[in-house]
N, C-alpha and C positions, 0 to 999 in steps of 0.2 A: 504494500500500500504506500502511496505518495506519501503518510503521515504518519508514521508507526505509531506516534502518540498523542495522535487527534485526540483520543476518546477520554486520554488523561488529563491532556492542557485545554480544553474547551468545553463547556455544559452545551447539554441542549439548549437553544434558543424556544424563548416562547413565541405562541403566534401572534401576528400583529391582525389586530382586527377594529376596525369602525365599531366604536361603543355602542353599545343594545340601543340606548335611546334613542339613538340617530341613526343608526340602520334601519330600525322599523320602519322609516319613513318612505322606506321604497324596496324593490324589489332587487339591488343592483349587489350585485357579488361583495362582501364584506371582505374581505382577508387581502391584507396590504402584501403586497410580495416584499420578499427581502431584497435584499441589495446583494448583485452579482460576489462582492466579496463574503458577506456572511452566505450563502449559500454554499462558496465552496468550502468556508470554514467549516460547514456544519456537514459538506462529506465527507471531510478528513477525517471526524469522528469513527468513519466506517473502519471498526481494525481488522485483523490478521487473523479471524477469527478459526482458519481452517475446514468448519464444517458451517458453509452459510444458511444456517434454518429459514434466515429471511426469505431464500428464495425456492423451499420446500414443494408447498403446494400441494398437500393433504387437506384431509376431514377427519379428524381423531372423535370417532363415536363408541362412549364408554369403555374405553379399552382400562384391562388388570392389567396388562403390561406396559413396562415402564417406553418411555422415548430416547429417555438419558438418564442419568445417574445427579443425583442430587439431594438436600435432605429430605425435599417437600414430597418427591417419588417413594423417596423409603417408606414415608410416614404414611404414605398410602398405601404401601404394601405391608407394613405390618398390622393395619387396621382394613385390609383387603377393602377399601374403600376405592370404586368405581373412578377411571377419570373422567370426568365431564368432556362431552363431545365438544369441537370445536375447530376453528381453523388451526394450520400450523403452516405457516409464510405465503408465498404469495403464487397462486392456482397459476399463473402464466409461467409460474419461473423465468420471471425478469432478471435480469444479471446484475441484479443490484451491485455487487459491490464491483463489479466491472466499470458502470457508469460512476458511483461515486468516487472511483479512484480519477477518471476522467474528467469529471466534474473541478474537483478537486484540483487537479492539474489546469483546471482552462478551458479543456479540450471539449468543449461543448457541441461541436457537430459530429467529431466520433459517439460522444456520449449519447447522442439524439441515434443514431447507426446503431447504437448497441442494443437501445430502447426498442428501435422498431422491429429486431428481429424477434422481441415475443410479444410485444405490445402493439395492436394496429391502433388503440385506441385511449393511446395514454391522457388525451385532453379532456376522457370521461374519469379515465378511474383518477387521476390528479386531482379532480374534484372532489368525487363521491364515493369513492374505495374507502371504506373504515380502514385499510389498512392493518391488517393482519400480520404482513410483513414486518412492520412495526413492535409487535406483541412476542413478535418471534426471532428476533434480533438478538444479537449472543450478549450485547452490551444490556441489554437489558435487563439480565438476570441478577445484577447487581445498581445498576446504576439506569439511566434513561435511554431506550432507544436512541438509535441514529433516526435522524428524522428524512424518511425516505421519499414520504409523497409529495411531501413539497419539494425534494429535488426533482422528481419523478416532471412535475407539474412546470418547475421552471426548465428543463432540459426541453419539454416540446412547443411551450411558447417561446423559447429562443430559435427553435427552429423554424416554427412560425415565423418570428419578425426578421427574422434571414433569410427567410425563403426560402428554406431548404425541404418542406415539406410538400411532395409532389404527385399528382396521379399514377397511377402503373397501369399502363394499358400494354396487355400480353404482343407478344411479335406477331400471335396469331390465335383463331378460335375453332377448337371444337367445332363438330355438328351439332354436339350434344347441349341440351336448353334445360336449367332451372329453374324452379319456379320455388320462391321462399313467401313462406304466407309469417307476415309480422317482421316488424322494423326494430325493435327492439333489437339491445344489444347482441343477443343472441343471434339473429338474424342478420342484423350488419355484420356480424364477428365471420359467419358462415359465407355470406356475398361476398367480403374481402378476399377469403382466402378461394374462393372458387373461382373468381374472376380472375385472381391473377395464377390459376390453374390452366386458365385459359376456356373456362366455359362462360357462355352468355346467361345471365343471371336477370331475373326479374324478380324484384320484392314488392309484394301486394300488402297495402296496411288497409285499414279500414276506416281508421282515424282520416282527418283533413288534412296533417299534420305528419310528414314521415320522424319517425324516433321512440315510439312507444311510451313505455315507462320515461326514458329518460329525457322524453316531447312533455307528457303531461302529468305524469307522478312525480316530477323532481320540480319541487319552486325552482322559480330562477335568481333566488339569492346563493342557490347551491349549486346550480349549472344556467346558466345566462342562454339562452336559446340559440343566440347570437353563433353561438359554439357548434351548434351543434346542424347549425345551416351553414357553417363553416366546410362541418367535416362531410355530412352530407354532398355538398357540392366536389366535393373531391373525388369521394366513390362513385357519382354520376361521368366527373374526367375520365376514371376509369375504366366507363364505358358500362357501369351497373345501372339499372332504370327501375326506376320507380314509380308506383302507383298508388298514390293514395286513393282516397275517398271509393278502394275496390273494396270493399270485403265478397271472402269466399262463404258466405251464409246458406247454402243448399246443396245437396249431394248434386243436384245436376251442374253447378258450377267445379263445383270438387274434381269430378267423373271429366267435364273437359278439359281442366287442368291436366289430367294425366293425359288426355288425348293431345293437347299441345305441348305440354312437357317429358321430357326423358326423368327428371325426379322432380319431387316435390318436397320441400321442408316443412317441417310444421313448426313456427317460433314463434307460438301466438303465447306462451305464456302462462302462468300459473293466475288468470286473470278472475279465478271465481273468487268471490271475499268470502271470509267466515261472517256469518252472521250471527245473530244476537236471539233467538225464537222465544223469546219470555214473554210473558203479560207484558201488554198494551205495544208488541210491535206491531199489531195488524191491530185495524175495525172495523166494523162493520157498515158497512153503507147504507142507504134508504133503501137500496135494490138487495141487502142483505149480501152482498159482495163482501169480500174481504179486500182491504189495502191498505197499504202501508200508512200509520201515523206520521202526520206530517211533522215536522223539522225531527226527524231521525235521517241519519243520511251514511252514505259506505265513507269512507275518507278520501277517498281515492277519485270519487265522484266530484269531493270538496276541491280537491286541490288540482282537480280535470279543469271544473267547472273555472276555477279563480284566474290559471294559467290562460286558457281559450278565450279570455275574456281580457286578459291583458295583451297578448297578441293580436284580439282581432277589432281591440276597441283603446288599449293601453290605459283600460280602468280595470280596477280590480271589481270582482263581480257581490261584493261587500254582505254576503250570505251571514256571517259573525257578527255584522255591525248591531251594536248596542246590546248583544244578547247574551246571559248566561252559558257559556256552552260549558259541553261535557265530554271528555276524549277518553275511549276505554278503548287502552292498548297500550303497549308500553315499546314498540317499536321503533324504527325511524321512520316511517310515517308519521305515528302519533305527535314526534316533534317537530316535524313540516307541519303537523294541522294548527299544530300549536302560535307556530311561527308568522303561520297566513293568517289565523284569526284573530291574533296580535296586529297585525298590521291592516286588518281588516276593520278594526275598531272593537272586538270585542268585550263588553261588560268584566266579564269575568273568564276564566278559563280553571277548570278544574281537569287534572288526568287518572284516568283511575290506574294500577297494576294490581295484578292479581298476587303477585311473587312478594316476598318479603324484601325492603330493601338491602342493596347490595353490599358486601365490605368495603372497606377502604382496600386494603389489600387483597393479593389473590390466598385462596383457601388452598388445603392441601388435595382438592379433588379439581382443583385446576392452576396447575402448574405449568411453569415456563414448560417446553414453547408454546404451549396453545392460548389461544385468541385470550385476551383477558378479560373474567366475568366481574369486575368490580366497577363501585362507585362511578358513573360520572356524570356532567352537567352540561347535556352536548348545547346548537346554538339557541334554541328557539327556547328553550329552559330558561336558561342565562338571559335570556331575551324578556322572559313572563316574570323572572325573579325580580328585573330593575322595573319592572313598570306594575307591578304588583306588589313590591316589597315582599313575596312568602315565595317557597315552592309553592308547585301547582300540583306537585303529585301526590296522594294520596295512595297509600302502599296495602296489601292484602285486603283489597273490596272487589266483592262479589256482587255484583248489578242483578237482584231477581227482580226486579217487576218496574217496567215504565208506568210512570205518571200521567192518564192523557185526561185534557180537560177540550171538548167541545174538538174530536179528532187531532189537537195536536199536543205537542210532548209539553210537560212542565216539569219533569224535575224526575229521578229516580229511585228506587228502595235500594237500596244497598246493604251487605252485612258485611262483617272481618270476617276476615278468614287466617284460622292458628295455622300453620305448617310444622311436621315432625318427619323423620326419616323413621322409617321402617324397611327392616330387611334391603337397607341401600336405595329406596326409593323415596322422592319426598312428595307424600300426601297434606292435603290441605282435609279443614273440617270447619263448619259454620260456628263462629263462634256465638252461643246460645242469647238470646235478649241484644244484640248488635244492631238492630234493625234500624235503619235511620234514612230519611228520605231527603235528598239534595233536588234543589232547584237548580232547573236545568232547562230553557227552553230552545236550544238547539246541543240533539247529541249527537258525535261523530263517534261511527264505528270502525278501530283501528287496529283489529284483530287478527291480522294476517288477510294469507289466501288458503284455500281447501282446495288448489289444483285447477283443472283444465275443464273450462266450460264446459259443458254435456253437448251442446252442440256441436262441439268438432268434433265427438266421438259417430254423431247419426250421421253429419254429413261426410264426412271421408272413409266412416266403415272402422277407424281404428279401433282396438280397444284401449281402454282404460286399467290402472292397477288400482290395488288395493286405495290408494291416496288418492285415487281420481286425475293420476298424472298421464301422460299417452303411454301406453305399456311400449315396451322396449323387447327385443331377444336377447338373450344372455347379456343383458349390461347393455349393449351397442347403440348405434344410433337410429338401428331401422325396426318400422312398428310392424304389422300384425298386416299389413297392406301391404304388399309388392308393390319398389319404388315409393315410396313415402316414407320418410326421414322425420327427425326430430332430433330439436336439440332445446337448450337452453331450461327457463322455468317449467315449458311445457312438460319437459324430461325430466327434470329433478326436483321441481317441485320450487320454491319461493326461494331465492335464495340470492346473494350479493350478486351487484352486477360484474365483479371480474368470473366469477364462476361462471355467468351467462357467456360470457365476452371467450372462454376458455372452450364452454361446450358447444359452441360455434363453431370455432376454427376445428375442433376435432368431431366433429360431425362432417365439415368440408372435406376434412380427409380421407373420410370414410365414404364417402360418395366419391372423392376421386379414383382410393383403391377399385371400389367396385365396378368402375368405370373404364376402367385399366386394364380389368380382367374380361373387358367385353368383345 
């Protein structure tokens, strides 16, 4: 490494970021970039580690055995205590400490070279990558991560303002034509690597809007749009084409999908929400119909609704203004909802979680390297904290019954919930006489997703697994349909977008092989 003693003679830098009060005032990216010299300072940090975990790129679920040697492993092993499933560095295997040594030295457009051979799409995860890589950094186990995503983040905006970041259109094309249904990361990650396999690629979204999730489930104080019509236009250079405003919604559209294309993807996404089915989600109507009580809403709907409204009107669509809401989910969505309905003008914001809050430190059933399960105060918290004076979240509540007054929500029953481990498992239980009803007249549901619409499963014929994800053959990328692929959320169910962005490109691969063998 350029700095054998980076990690000794320098701390990690904190981020710089526009104070809560005056960010809320608009939608525009908070976080001041560093200065060309502290970011190289802050790769030299990256040391000699030997065995770089940072750039790993596991899922550690419940495993007894150990990863490494250390005390907090033992302690789990003599108390045969489970580890907590998690990430462990980073799903692309970027060459981190490659570029940080380059960084480091100067060497900024090698370091963008280095980037791009595992990253097509480092100006998303430099944003919105929690950064696992992070968690799993050898410096860490003692002292602070090397801070990776923001070198990550200024390596391909410097290539940007150099202009070194360019189309690739192949010397030549196939006969062979695919057809990707959803723009999402997944789906862009699969168009990249296929088109510069040298096949013609068409991606069908359904939205107005190509980019999925990261079009209209990402505010734009966390991904700027700007960015992302940036990169879009580049994969179009590339000769990929895009179709919005298609969606594939009936087996007969499905059926000549396969009739115009050689394969078909399916990267629409793990898009169904869990919902909430207690007293007072539904009422009944004059006609004795049942429908949904009004200001109950998915989040995702919330933060569809806010973004399409600021793109296609550059107001916000003020759903939150003046009103008590209620966010049950403890996600990062729940603190995008939080974030929008702060700046939306919301009365109050309350967030429920179901889980007991978290430690300060990590416990002995999640140890280095995997993703870290403790305390933190990501932005839109920090955000609700200064302009609220309190946390907003309220820890082990169990929402059984909406409040509705004259078809719409006012407020909800909630109880505690105790949590104990048994036999390695940790169960909750209502804590008895807890009952207590919060005012609430707009609630967001921020609960995850339960998997792959039902509709893709009648119109394309695939099936489904136990999760309700597109079933797969042995692991791989091809469903239950001859020629018809999957990748991404649809495949693995909800999950980070470097993992989407990971099971894209190897899905592309897997259509290239079989395609090879044709």
């Amino acid at each position: 490494m350029g700095n054998p003693r980076g990690f000794l003679d320098y701390k990690r830098a904190k981020k710089q970021e526009i104070p809560p009060k005056e960010r809320i005032k608009h939608y525009k990216e908070f976080s001041i970039p560093f200065s060309t010299k502290e970011v190289q300072i802050q790769a030299g940090r990256c040391m000699d580690c030997g065995i770089p975990f940072c750039q790993t790129g596991i899922i550690a679920k419940n495993q007894k055995t150990t990863l490494y040697q250390s005390s907090d492993t033992i302690a789990c092993q003599q108390h045969n205590a489970p580890i907590e499933g998690g990430d462990v560095g980073c799903p692309l295997h970027n060459l981190i400490p490659e570029w940080n040594d380059l960084v480091y030295r100067g060497h900024f457009e090698e370091a963008y070279e280095r980037l791009s051979l595992t990253n097509p799409f480092p100006d998303f995860t430099g944003r919105v990558c929690p950064a696992p890589c992070e968690d799993s950094c050898v410096c860490a186990i003692h002292t602070q991560a090397v801070m990776i995503k923001n070198t990550e983040l200024t390596i391909i905006e410097h290539a940007f303002s150099k202009n070194l970041v360019h189309p690739f259109v192949p010397e030549s094309y196939s006969d062979k034509k695919i057809a990707i249904i959803g723009s999402g990361p997944a789906g862009l990650a699969c168009a990249w690597e296929l088109n510069k396999a040298g096949y013609k690629v068409v991606v069908f979204e359904r939205s107005d809007r190509v980019g999925g999730l990261l079009m209209y489930g990402i505010p734009d104080m966390k991904l700027d749009k700007t960015f992302i019509k940036r990169r879009i236009e580049i994969l179009q250079a590339s000769g990929i084409t895009f179709k919005p405003n298609t969606p594939i919604d009936s087996s007969k559209k499905a059926k000549q999908l396969l009739k115009d294309f050689d394969r078909v993807v399916l990267a629409t996404g793990a898009s169904k929400p869990i919902d909430l089915a207690i007293k007072g989600r539904f009422v009944e109507t004059d006609k004795k119909a049942k429908c949904a009580s009004e200001g109950i809403m998915f989040a995702l709907d919330f933060l569809t609704a806010n973004t399409k409204s600021l793109l296609d009107s550059g107001k916000q669509d003020m759903i939150a203004k003046g009103k008590d809401v209620l966010i049950i989910g403890s996600g990062d969505t729940s603190v995008d909802c939080v974030a929008v309905a702060l700046r939306q003008g919301a009365k109050s914001i309350t967030r429920f979680e179901r889980s007991p809050k978290r430690p300060k430190e990590r416990k002995a059933s999640n140890p280095w390297p995997l993703k870290k399960a403790t305390f933190t105060t990501d932005y839109g918290l920090q955000e609700a904290l200064e302009v609220y004076g309190k946390d907003v979240r309220e820890y082990q509540k169990l929402t059984k019954e909406f409040v509705i007054k004259n078809g719409k929500v006012a407020g909800v029953v909630a109880v505690d919930l105790e949590w104990s481990e048994q036999e390695g498992k940790r169960i909750s239980k209502e804590v008895q006489g807890s009952a207590k009803e919060y005012k609430a007249d707009l609630v967001l549901l921020a609960m995850g997703f339960s998997g792959s619409e039902e509709s893709i499963a009648s119109d394309f014929g695939v099936e489904l697994d136990s999760a309700t994800n597109i079933k797969t053959t042995n692991n791989s990328y091809t469903t239950s349909i001859s020629r018809i692929y999957t990748c991404g959320d649809a495949r693995i169910g909800q999950s980070l977008v470097v993992w989407a962005i990971k099971d894209g490109i190897e899905c592309a691969r897997a259509i290239c092989n079989d395609l090879a063998d044709i």
